[in-house]
N, C-alpha and C positions, 0 to 999 in steps of 0.2 A: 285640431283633430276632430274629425264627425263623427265617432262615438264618444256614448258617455264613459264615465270614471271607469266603469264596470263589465260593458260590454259595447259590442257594437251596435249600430241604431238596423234595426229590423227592415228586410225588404219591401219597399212598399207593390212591386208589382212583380209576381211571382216569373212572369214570364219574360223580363229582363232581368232577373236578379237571381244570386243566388249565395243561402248562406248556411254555413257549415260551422260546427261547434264539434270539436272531436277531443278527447282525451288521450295524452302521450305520458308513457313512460318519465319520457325526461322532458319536461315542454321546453328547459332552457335550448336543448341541445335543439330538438325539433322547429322551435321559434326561429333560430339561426340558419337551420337547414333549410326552412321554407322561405326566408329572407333572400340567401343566395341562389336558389332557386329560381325567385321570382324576378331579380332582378336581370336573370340572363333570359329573359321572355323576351322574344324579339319586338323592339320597337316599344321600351316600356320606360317610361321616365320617372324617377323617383321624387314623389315629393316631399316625405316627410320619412324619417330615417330615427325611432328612438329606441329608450330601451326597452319597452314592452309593445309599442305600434311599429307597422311601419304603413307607407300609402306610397302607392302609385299607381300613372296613369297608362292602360298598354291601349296602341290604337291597333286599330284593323290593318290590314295587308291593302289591301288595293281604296277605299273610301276614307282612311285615317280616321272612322268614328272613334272617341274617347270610353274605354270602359275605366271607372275605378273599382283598383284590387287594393283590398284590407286588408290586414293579417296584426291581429292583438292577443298577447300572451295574457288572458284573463287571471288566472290562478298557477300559478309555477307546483304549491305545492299539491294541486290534486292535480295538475296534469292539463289542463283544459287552454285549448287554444278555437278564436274562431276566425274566418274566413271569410270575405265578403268579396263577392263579381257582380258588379251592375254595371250596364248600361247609360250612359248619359242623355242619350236621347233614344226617342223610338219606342214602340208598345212591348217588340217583341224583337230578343235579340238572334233568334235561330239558333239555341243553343250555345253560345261562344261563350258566355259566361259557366254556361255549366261545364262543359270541356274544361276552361281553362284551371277550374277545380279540380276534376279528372286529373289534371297534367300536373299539377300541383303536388297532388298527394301520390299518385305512381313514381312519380321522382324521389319525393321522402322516401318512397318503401324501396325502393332500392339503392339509397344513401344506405341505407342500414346494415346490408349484406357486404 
């Protein structure tokens, strides 16, 4: 796992990376939601599957560049889950990783309805 005990390890380059810390109601249910979620992102291979992490890697459409996506249930009982999209190589990823946060969390909000 590449975060530590507590959280996940901080972006180091703001323009390939991107990372989100948000508060849910029920992070149990939320953590699950964003798991299934994630794992039906096209062309996304799961490498690491527990009960508070999960990791995988989604490649590009046409280049198959590697991004890793995080998703760690930090604190169940206040709520706090965080989110990590980087880029594996390259300085600057034209947005994909921020999108793919975007697409992340508009899914959850409408799991909920």
């Amino acid at each position: 796992m590449s975060s530590s005990k507590h959280s996940l390890t901080a972006c180091i380059n703001p323009l390939n990376c991107i990372f989100v810390q948000k508060e849910f109601d029920d992070a149990n249910k939320s953590f699950n939601q964003l798991i299934k979620i994630a794992e039906n992102i096209p062309r996304t291979i799961i490498l690491e599957n527990g009960k508070n992490y999960w990791k995988g890697v989604c490649r590009s459409l046409i280049f198959r560049f590697p991004d890793d996506l995080e998703i760690l249930k930090v604190n169940s009982s206040k709520g706090i889950i965080q989110i990590k999209s980087s880029s594996r190589f390259g300085t600057s990823d034209l947005g994909v990783n921020q999108r793919r946060i975007n697409y992340l969390l508009r899914k959850l909000d409408k799991t909920k309805y």
